[in-house]
C-alpha positions as CSV (number, residue, x, y, z in Angstrom):
1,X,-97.3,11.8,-86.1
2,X,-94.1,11.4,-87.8
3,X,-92.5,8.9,-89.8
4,X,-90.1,6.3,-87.7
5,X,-86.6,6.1,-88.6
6,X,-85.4,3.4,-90.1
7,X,-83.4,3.2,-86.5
8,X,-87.0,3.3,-84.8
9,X,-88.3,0.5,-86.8
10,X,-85.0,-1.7,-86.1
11,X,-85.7,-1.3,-82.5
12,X,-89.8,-1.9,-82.9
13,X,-88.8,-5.2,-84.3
14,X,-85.8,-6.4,-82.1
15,X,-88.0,-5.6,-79.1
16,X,-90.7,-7.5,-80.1
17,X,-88.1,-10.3,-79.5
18,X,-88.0,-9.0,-75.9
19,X,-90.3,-11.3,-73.6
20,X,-91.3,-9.4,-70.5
21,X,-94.1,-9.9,-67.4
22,X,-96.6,-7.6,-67.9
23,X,-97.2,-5.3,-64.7
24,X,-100.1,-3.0,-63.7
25,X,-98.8,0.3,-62.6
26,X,-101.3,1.9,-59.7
27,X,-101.7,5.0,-58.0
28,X,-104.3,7.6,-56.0
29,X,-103.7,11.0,-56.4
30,X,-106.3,14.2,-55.4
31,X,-108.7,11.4,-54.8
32,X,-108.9,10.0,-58.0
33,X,-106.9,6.1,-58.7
34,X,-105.0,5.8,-61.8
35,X,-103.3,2.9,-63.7
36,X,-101.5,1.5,-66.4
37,X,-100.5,-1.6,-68.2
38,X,-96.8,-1.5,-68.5
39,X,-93.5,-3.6,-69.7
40,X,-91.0,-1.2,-69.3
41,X,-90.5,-1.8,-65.1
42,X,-87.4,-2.9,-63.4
43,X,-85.6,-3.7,-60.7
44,X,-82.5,-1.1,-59.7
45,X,-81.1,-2.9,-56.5
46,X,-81.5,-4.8,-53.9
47,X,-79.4,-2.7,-51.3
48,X,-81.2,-0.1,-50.9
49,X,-84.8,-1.9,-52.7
50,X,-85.5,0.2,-55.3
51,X,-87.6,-0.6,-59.0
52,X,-87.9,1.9,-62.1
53,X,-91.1,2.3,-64.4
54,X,-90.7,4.2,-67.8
55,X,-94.4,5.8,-68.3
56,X,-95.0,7.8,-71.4
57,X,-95.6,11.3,-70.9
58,X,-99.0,11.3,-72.4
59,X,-99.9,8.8,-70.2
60,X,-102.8,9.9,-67.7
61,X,-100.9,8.2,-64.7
62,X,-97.6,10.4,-65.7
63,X,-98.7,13.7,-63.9
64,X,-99.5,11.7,-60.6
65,X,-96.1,10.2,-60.4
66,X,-94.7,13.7,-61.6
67,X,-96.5,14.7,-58.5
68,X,-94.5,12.0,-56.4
69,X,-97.5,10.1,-56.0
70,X,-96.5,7.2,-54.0
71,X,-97.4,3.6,-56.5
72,X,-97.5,-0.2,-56.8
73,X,-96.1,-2.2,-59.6
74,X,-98.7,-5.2,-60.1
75,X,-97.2,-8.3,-61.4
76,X,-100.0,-9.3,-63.4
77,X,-101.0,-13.8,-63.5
78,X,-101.2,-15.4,-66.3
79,X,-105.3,-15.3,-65.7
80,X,-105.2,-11.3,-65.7
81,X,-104.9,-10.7,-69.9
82,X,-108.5,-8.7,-69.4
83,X,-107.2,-6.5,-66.9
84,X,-104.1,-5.9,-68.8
85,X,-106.2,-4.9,-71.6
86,X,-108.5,-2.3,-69.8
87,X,-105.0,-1.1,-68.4
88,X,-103.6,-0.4,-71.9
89,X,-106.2,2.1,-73.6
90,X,-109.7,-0.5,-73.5
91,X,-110.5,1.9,-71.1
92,X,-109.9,5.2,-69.2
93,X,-110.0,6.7,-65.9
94,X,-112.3,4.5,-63.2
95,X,-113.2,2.4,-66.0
96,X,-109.9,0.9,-65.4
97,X,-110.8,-0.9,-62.1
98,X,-113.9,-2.3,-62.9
99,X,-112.4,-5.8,-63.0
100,X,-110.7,-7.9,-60.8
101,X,-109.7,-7.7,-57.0
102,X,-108.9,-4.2,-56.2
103,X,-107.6,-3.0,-52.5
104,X,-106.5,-0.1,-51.4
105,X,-103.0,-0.3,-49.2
106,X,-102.7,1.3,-45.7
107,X,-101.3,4.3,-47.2
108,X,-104.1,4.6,-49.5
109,X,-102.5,3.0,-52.7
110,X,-104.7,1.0,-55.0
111,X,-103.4,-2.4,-55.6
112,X,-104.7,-5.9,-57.3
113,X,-104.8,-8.4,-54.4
114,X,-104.7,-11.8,-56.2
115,X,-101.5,-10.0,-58.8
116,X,-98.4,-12.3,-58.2
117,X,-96.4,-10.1,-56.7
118,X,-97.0,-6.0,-55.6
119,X,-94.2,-4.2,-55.3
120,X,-95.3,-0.8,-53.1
121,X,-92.8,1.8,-53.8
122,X,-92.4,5.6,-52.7
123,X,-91.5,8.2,-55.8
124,X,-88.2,9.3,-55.3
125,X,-87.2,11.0,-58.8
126,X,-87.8,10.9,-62.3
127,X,-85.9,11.9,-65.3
128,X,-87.4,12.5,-68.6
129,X,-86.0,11.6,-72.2
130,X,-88.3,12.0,-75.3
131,X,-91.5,10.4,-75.3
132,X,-91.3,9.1,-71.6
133,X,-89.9,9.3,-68.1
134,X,-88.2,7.1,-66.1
135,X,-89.4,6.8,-62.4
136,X,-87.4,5.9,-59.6
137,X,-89.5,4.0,-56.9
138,X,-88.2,3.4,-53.1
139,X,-89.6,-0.4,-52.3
140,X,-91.5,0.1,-48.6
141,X,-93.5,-3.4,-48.9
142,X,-93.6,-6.4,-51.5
143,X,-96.1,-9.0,-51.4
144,X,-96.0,-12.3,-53.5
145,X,-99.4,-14.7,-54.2
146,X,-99.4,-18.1,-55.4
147,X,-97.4,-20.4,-57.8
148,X,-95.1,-18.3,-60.2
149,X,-97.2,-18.0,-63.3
150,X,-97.0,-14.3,-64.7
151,X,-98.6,-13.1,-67.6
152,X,-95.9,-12.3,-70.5
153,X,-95.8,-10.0,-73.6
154,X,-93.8,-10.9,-76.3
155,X,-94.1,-10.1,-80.3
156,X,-97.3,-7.8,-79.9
157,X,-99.3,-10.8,-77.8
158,X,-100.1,-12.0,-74.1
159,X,-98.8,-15.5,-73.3
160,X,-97.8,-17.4,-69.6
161,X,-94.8,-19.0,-68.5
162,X,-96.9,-21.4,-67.4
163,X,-97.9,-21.8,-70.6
164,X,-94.2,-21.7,-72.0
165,X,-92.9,-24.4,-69.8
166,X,-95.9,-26.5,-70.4
């Protein structure tokens, strides 16, 4: 790997300040679920519903969405730190499901059922720059659970709003 740029390490540092939910990013393609633990996800519009995900393109759920697999972007509770972690290199491949309350959607998507929100979305596009891609979901279905309490990431740790406002 090469060395950052004193640019790159400026950024590493100002985005640390960045406080974001943390979000599970699921899919099934050719039989096999994938997912990721992920910050960089977004809402584009409301008219027509549509979110973006930027998934490096190492990332073993990248070729799957390259594939226009369709996906759900799991807004992760406060409670779901573990999962989180499995999500974001602990573990790989099935390993990745072995906690917490997994479903799989009418259309076959994998989703957490007690996550605060899931946002179902149909790939539409993606363009690639660098390291990652940026994916373009269509919103079919969003579902919401319980009191607003995601789990946040901020300066390289896990923490809750709940937590925050406490």
């Amino acid at each position: 790997m090469r060395e950052l740029t004193e640019v790159q390490i400026q950024l590493c540092a100002a985005l640390r300040r960045l406080a974001k939910a943390v979000v599970v990013i699921s899919c099934a393609h050719e039989r096999r679920r994938f997912a990721m633990a992920a910050t960089a996800v977004s809402e584009i519009s409301i008219d027509p519903p549509a979110m973006l995900a930027c998934i490096n393109r190492n990332a073993s759920i990248h070729a799957p969405l390259a594939a226009s697999a369709d996906f759900c972007l799991n807004i992760l509770h406060g409670s779901h730190a573990e999962i989180s972690a499995l999500c974001s290199g602990k573990a790989t491949g099935e390993e990745r499901f072995a906690i917490g309350n997994w479903a799989e959607s009418a259309t076959g998507i994998p989703y957490l059922k007690d996550a605060q929100a899931n946002i179902f979305c149909r790939c539409s596009s993606f363009l690639t720059r660098g390291s990652h891609s940026i994916f373009v979901g269509d919103v079919f279905e969003a579902l919401q659970a319980g009191e607003v309490d995601p789990l946040v990431y901020v300066d390289g740790r896990y923490t809750a709003v709940r937590t925050l406002a406490g």
